[in-house]
Backbone as numpy.savetxt, mean C-alpha at the origin, in Angstrom:
# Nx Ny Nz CAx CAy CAz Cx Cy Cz
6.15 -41.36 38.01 5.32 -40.15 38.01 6.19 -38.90 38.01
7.27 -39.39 39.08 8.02 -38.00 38.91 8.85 -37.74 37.55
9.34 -38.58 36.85 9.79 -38.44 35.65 8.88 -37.35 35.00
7.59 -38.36 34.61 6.90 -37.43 33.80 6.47 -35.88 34.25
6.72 -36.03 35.24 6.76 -34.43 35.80 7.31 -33.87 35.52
8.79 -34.23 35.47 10.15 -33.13 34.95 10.11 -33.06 33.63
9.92 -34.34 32.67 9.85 -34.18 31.44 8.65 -32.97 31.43
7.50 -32.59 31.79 6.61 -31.50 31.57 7.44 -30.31 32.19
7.90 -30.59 32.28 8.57 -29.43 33.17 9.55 -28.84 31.55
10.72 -29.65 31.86 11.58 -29.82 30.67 11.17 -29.19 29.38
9.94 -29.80 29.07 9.23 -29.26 27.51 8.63 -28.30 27.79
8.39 -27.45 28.95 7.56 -25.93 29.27 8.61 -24.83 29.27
9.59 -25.55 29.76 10.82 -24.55 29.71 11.40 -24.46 28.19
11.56 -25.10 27.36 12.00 -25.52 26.15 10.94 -24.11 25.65
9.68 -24.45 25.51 8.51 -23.98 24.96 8.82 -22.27 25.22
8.94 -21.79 26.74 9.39 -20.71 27.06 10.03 -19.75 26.47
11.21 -20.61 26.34 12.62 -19.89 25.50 12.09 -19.88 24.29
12.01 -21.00 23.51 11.13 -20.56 21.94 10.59 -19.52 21.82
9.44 -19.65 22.85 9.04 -18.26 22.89 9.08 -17.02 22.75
10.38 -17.18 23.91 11.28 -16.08 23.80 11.78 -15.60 22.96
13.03 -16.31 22.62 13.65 -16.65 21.40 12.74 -15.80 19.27
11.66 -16.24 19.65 10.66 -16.03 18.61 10.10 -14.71 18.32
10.17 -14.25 19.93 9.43 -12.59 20.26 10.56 -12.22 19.73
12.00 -12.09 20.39 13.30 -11.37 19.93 13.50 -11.02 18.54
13.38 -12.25 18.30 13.46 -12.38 16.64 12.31 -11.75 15.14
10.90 -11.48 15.99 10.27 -10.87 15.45 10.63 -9.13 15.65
11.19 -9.09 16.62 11.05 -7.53 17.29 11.46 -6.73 16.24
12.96 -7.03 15.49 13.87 -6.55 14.67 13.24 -6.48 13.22
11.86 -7.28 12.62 11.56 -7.42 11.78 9.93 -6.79 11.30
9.65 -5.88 12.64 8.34 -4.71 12.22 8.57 -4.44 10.62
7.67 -4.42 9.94 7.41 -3.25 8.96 6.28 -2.32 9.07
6.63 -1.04 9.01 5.28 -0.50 8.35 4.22 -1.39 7.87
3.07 -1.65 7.95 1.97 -1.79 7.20 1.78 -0.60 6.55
1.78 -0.59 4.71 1.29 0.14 3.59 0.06 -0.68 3.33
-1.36 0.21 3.59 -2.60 -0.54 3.52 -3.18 -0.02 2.28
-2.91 -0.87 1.00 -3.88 -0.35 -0.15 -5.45 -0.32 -0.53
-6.27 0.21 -1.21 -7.09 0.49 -1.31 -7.70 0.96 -2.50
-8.56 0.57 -3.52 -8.92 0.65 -4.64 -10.40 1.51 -4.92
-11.35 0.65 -4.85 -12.87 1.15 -4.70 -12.75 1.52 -3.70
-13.80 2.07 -3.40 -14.71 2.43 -1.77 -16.07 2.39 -2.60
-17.28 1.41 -2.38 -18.40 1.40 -2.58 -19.36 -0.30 -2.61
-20.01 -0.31 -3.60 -20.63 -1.56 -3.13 -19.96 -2.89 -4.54
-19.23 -3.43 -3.38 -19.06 -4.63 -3.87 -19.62 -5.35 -5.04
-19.05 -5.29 -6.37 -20.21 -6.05 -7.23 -19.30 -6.29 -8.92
-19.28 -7.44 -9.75 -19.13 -7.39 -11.10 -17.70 -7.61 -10.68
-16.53 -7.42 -11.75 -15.10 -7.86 -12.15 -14.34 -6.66 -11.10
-14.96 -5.55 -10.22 -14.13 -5.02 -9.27 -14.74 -5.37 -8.00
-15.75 -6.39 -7.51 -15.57 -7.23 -6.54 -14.66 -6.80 -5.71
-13.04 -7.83 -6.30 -12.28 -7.97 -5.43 -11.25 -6.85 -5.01
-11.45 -5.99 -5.56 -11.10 -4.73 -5.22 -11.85 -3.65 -4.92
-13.10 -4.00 -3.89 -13.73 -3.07 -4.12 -14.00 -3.72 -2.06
-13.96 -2.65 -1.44 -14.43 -2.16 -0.07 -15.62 -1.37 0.30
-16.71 -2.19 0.89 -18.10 -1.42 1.22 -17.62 -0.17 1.76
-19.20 0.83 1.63 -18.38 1.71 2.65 -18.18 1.50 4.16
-19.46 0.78 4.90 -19.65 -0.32 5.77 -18.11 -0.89 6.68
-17.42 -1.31 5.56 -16.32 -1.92 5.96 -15.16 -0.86 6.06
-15.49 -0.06 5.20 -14.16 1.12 5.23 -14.39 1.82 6.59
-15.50 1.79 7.10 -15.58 2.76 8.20 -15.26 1.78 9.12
-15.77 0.50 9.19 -15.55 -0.14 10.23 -13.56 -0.49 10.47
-12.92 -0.52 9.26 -11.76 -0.34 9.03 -11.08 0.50 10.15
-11.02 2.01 9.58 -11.09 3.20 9.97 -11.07 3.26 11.75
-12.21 2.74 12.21 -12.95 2.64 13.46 -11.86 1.98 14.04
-12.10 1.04 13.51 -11.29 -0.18 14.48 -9.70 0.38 14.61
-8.71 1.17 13.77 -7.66 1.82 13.53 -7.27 2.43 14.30
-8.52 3.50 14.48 -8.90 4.95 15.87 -9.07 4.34 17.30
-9.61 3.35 17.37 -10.03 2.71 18.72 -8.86 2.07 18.84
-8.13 1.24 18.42 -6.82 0.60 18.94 -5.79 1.22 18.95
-5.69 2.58 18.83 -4.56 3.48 19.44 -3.73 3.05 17.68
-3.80 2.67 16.73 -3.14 3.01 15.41 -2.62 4.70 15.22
-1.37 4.53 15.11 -0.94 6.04 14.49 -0.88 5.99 13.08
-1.60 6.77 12.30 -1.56 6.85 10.73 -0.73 7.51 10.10
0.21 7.44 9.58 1.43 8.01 9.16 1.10 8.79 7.60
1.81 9.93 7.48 2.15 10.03 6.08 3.11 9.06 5.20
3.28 9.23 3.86 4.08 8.19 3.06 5.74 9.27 3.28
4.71 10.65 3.28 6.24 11.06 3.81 7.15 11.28 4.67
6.59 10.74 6.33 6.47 10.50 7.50 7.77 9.19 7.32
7.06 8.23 6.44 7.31 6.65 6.49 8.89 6.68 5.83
8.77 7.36 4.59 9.81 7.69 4.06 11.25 8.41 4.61
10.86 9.50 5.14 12.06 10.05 6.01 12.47 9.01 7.16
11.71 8.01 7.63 12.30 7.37 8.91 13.06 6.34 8.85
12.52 5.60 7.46 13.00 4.76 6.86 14.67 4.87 6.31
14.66 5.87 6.05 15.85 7.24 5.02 16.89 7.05 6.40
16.21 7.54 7.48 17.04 8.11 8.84 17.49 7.13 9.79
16.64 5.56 9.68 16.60 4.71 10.63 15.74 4.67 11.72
14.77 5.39 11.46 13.94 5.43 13.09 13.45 3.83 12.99
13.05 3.52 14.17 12.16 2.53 14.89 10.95 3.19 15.21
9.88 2.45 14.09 9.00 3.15 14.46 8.13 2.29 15.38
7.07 3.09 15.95 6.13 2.44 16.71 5.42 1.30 16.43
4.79 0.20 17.02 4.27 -1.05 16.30 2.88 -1.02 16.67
2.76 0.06 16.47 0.86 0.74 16.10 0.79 1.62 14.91
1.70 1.65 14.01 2.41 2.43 12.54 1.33 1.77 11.57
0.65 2.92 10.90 0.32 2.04 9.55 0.10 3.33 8.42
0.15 3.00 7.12 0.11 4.34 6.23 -1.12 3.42 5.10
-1.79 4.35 4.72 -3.12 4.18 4.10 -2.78 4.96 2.23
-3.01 4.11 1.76 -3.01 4.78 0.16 -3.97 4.13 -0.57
-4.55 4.22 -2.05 -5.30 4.25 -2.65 -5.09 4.11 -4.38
-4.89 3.20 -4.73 -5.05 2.97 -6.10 -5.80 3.74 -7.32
-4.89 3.93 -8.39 -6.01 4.34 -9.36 -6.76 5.60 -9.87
-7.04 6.12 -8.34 -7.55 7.50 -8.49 -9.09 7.58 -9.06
-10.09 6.19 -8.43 -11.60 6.33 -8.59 -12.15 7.48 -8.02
-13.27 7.74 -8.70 -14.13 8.75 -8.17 -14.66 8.94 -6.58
-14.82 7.27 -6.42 -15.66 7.15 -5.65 -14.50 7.34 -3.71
-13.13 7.24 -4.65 -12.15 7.77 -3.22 -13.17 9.33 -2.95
-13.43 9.79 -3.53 -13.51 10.97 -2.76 -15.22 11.55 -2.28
-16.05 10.32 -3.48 -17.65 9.94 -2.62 -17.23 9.94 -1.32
-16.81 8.20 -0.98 -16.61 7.86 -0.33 -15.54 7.57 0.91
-15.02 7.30 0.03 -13.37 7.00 1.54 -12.94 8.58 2.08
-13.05 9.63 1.04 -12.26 10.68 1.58 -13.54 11.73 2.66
-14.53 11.22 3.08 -15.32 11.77 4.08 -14.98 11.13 5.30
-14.89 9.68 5.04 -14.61 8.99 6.29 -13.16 9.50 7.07
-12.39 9.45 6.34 -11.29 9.70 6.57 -10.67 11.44 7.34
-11.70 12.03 6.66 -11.90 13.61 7.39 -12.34 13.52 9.07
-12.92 12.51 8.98 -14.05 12.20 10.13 -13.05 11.64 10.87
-12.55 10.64 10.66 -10.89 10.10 11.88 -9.28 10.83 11.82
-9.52 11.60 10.66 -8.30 12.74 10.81 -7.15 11.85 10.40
-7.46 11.11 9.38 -6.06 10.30 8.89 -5.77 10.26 7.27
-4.41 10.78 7.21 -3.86 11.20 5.86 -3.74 9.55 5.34
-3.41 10.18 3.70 -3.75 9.11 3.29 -3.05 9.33 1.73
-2.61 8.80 1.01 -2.17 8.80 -0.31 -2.94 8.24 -1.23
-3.30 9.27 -2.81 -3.99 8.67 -3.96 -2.78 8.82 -5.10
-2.83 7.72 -5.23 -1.95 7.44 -6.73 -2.55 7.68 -8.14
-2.40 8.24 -8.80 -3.15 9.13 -9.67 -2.40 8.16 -11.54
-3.48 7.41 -12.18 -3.23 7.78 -13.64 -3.55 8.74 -14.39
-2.42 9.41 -14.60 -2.67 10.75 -14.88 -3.60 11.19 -16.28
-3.28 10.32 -17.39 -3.97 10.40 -18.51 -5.58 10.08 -18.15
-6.55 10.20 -16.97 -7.85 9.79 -16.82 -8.35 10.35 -15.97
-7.13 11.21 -15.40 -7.99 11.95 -14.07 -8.88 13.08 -15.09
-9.71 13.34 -14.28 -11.36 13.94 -15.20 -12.24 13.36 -16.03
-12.04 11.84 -15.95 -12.78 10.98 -17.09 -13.62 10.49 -16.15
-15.04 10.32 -16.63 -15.97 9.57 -16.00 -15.44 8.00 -15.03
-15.90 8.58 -14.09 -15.20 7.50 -12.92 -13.90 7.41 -12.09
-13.14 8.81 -12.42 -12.21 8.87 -12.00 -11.80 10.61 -11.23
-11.06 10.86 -10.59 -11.23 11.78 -9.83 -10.88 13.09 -10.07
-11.66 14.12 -10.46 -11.02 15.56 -10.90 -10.11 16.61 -10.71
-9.31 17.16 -11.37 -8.18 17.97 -10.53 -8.75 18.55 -9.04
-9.92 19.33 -9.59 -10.36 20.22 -8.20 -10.91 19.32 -7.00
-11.04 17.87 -7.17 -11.85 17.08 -6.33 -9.81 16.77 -5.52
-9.15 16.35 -6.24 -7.82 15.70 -5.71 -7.22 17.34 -5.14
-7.50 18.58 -5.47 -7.36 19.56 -4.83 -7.46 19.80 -3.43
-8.72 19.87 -3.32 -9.93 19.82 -1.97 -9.41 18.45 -1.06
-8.89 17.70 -1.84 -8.30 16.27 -0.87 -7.14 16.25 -0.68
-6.59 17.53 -0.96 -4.88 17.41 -0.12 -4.96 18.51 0.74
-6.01 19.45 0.88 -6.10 20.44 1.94 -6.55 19.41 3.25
-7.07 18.64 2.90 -7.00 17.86 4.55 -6.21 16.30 4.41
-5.30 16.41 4.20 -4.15 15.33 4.42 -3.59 14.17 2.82
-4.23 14.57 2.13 -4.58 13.32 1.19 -2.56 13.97 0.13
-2.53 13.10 -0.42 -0.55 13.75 -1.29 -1.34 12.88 -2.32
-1.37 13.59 -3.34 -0.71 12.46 -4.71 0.28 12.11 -5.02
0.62 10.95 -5.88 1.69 10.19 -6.47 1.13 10.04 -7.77
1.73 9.29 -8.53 2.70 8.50 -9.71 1.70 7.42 -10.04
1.02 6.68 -10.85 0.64 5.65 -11.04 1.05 5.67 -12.64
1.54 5.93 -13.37 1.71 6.53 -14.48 1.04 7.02 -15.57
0.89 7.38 -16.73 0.19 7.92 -17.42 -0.97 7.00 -18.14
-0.86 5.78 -18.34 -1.87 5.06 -18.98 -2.06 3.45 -18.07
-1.42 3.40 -16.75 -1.13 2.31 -16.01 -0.96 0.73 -16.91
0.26 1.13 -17.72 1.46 0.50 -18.20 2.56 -0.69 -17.40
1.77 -1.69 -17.72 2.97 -2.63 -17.01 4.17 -2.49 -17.10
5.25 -2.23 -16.81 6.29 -1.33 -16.72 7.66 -2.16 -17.31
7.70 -3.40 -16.26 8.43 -4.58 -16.78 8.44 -4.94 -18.63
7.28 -5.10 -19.22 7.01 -5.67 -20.26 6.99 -4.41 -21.31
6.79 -2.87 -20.97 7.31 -1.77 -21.66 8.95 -1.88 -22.58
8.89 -1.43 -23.30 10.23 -0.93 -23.77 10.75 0.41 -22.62
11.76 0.33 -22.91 12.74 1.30 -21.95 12.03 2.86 -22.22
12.14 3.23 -23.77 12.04 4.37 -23.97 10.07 4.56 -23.23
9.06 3.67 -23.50 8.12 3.84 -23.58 8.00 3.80 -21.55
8.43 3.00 -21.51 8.51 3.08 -19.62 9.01 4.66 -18.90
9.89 4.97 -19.76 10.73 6.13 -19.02 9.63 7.53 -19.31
9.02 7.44 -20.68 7.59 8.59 -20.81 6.29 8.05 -20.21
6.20 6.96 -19.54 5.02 6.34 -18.87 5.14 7.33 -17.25
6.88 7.37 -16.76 7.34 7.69 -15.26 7.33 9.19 -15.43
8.05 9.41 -16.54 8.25 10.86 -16.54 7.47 11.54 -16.87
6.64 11.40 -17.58 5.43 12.23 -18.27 4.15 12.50 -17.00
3.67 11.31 -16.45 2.83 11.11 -15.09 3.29 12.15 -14.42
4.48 12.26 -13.71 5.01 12.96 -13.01 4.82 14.76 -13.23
5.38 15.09 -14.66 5.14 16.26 -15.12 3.53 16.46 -15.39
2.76 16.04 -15.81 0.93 16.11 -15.78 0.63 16.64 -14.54
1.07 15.60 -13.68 0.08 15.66 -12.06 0.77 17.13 -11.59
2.38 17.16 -11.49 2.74 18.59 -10.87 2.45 19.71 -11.86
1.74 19.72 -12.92 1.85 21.35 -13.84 -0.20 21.51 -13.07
-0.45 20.12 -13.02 -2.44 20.33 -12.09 -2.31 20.91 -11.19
-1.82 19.80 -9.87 -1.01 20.61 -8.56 -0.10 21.55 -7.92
0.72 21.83 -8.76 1.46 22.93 -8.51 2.27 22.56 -7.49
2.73 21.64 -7.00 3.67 20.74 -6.29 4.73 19.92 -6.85
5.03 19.69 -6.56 6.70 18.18 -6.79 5.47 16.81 -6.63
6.02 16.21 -7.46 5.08 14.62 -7.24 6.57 13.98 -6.33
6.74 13.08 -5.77 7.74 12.66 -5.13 7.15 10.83 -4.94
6.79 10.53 -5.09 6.50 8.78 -5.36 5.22 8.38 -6.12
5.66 7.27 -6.36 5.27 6.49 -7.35 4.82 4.81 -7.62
3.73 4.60 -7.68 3.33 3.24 -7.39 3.27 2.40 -8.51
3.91 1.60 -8.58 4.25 1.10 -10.30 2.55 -0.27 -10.45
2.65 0.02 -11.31 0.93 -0.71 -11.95 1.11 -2.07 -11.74
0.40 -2.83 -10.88 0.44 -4.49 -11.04 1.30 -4.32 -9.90
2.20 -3.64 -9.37 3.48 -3.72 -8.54 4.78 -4.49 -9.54
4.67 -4.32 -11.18 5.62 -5.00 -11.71 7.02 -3.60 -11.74
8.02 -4.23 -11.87 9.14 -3.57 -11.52 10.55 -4.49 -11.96
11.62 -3.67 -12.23 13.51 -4.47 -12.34 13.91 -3.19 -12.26
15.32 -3.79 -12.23 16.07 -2.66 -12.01 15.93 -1.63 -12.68
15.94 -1.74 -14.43 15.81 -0.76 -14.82 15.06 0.49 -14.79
13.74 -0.25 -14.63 12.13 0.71 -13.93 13.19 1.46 -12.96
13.49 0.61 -11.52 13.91 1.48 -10.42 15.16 2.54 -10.93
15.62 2.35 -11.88 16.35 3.02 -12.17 16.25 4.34 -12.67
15.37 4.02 -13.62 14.41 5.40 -14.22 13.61 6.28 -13.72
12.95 5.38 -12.41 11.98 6.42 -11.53 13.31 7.29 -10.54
14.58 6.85 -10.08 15.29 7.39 -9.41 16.05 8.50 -10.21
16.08 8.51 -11.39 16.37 8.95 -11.81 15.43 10.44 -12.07
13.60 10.02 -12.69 13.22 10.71 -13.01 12.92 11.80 -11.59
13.32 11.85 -10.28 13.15 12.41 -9.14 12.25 11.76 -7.95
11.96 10.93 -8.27 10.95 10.12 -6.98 11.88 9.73 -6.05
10.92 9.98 -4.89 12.01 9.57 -3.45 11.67 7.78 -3.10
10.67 7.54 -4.20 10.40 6.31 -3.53 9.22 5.32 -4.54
9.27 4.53 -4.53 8.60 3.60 -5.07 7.63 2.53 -4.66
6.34 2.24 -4.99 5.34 1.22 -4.05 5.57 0.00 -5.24
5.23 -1.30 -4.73 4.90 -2.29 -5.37 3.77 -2.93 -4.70
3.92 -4.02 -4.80 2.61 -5.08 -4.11 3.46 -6.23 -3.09
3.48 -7.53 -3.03 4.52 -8.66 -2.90 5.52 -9.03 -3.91
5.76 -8.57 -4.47 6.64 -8.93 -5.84 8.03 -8.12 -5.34
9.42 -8.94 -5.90 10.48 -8.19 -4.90 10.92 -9.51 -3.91
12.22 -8.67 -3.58 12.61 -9.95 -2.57 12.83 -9.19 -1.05
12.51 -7.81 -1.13 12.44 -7.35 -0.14 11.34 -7.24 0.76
11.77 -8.05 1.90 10.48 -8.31 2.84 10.40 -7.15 3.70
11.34 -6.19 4.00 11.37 -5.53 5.29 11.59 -3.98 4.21
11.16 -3.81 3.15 11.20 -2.19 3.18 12.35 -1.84 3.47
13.39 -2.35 3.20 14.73 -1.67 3.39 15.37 -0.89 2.11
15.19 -1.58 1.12 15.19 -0.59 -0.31 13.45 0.52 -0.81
14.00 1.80 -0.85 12.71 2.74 -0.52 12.11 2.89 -2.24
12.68 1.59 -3.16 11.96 1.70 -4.48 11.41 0.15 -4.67
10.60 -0.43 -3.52 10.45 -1.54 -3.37 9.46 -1.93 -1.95
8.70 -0.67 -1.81 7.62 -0.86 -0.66 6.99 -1.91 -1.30
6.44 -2.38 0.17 5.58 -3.49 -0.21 4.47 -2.87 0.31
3.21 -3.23 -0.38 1.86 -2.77 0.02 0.66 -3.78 0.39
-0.05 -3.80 0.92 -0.93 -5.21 1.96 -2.49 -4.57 1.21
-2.90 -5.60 0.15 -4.07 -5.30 -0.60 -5.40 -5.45 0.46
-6.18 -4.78 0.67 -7.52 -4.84 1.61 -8.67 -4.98 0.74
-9.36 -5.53 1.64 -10.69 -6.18 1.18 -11.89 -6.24 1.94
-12.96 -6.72 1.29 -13.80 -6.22 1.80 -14.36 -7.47 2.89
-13.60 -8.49 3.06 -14.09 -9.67 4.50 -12.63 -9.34 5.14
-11.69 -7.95 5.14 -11.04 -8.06 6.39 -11.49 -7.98 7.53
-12.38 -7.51 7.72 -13.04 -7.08 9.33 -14.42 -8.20 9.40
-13.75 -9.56 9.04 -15.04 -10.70 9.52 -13.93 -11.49 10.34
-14.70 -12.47 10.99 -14.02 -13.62 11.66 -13.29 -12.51 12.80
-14.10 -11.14 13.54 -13.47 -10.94 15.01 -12.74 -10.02 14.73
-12.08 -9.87 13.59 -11.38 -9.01 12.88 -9.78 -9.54 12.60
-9.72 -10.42 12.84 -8.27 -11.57 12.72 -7.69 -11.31 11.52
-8.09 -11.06 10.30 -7.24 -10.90 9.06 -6.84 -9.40 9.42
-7.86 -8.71 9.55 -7.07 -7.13 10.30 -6.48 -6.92 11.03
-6.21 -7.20 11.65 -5.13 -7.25 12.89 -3.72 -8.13 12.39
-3.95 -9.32 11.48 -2.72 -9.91 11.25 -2.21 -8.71 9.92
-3.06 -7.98 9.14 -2.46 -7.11 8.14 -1.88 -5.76 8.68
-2.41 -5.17 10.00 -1.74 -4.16 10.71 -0.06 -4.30 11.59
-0.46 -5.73 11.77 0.76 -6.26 12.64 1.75 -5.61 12.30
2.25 -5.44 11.28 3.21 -5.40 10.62 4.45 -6.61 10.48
3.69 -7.31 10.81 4.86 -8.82 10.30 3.94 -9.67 9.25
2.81 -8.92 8.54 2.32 -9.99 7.57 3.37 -9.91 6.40
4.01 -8.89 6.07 5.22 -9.62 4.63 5.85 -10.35 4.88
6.43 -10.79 6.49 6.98 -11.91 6.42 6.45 -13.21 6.49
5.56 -13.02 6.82 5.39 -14.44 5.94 4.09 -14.64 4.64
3.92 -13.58 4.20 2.96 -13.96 2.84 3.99 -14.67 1.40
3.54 -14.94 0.65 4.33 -15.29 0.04 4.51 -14.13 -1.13
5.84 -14.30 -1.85 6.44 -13.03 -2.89 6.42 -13.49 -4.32
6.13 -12.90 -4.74 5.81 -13.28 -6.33 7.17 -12.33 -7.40
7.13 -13.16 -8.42 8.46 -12.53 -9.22 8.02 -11.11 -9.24
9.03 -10.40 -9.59 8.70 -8.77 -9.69 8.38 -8.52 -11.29
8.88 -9.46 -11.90 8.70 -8.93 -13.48 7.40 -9.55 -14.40
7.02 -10.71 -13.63 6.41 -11.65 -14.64 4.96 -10.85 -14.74
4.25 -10.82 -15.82 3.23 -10.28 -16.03 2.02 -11.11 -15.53
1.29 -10.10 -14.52 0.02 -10.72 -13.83 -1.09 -11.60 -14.92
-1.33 -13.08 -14.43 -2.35 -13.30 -14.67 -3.65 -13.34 -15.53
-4.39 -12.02 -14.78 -5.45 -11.41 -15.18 -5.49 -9.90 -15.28
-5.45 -9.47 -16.61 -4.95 -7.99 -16.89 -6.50 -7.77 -17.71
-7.47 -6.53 -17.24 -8.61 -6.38 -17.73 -7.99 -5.07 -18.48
-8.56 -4.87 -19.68 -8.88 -3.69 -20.24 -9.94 -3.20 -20.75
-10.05 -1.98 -20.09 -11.13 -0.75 -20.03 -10.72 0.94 -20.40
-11.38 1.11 -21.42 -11.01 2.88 -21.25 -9.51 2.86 -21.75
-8.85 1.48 -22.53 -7.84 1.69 -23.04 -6.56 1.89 -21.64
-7.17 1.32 -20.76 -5.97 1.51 -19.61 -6.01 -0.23 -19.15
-4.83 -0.26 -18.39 -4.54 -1.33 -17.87 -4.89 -1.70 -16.36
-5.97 -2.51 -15.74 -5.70 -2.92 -14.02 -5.48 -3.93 -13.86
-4.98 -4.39 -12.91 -5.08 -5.50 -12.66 -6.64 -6.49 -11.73
């Protein structure tokens, strides 16, 4: 009897240190959570899966504000990253795909309402086209926290571009959005999250401080700043208790989701309006 006692003993202590051992080892490996975001409206047809009730966006939101979440700027995220800070592990930064209309129906009221900035990535060749968001509307949404970026001019898989046609996809976006805004554009979210060196090369070149992707990349921890990784949201994160939300805020879900090549061309590529989504 007493054996088996110590052996429980033995394997609790074992278990302990693992434990231990496991916490340590996660500590060093926080990332930012970059929480993307596409629609805001009602769920339905081939943007389904990119599409967030408003229901859920608020309950999102809610749940963010109530658990003590600090919402960062991208340019917040960027300088600390740049400098080395350790940031807090209640950190999360909020951005937005695409540049739908309905960001500014919808998501950009809620968001007034919890006081949290937020980034829209803008294809620039569509902003003012039916369904998509107007200079003066993306105006009115950076007086209370909102920055544009880069999505490029016709959301151009970037990888599968020719050089010359990639480099007027980065550079051209860039010059559109700042001659609207009257600002510096300073990052850039490459379409699909496809990307190589050369892309990163061209956007560093063309002046961006920084670059978004998706899982694609071999960088798990955001340590190269032309190679964010971004955590796609949906509209059953906040079911089951809220467990998928909380594991996507953690900031240890890139380590273990799985990473997809950075170059290979997605899948399922719809075209509409002569532009590319995924």
């Amino acid at each position: 009897m007493r054996i088996f006692r110590n052996i429980s003993l033995i394997l609790a202590a074992i278990l302990i240190i693992l434990s231990i051992g496991f916490t340590f080892w996660l500590r060093d490996r926080y990332v930012v959570p970059i929480l993307t975001y596409h629609h805001v409206g009602i769920p339905s047809g081939k943007w389904r899966f990119n599409t967030v009730s408003e229901k859920s966006f608020d309950y999102q939101m809610n749940f963010m504000k109530r658990h003590g979440f600090q919402v960062i700027s991208i340019d917040n995220l960027v300088e600390g990253i740049k400098h080395g800070q350790q940031f807090a592990r209640n950190t999360v930064v909020l951005e937005f795909d695409d540049g739908y209309e309905d960001n500014y129906t919808y998501a950009f009221p809620v968001l007034k309402k919890y006081g949290f900035p937020a980034m829209v990535f803008l294809i620039s060749d569509v902003v003012g086209t039916p369904g998509f968001l107007t200079w003066d509307e993306i105006k009115e949404m950076e007086k209370y926290g909102f920055l544009a970026g880069s999505h490029t001019c016709h959301h151009v898989y970037l990888p599968k571009a020719s050089l010359i046609r990639a480099r007027d996809e980065i550079v051209n976006s860039k010059k559109v959005i700042e001659e609207h805004l009257g600002h510096p554009i300073e990052y850039i979210c490459y379409p699909s999250g496809g990307f190589n060196h050369e892309i990163k090369r061209l956007v560093r070149e063309a002046g961006y401080k920084a670059g978004m992707t998706t899982n694609r990349g071999k960088d798990r921890f955001d340590a190269d700043l032309y190679e964010l990784k971004r955590i796609h949201m949906s509209n059953t994160d906040d079911e089951y208790s809220g467990i998928i939300l909380w594991a996507k805020l953690s900031g240890y879900y890139n380590l273990f989701r799985k990473l997809k090549d950075n170059e290979k061309l997605p899948e399922k590529i719809i075209y509409e309006q002569n532009v590319l989504f995924k």
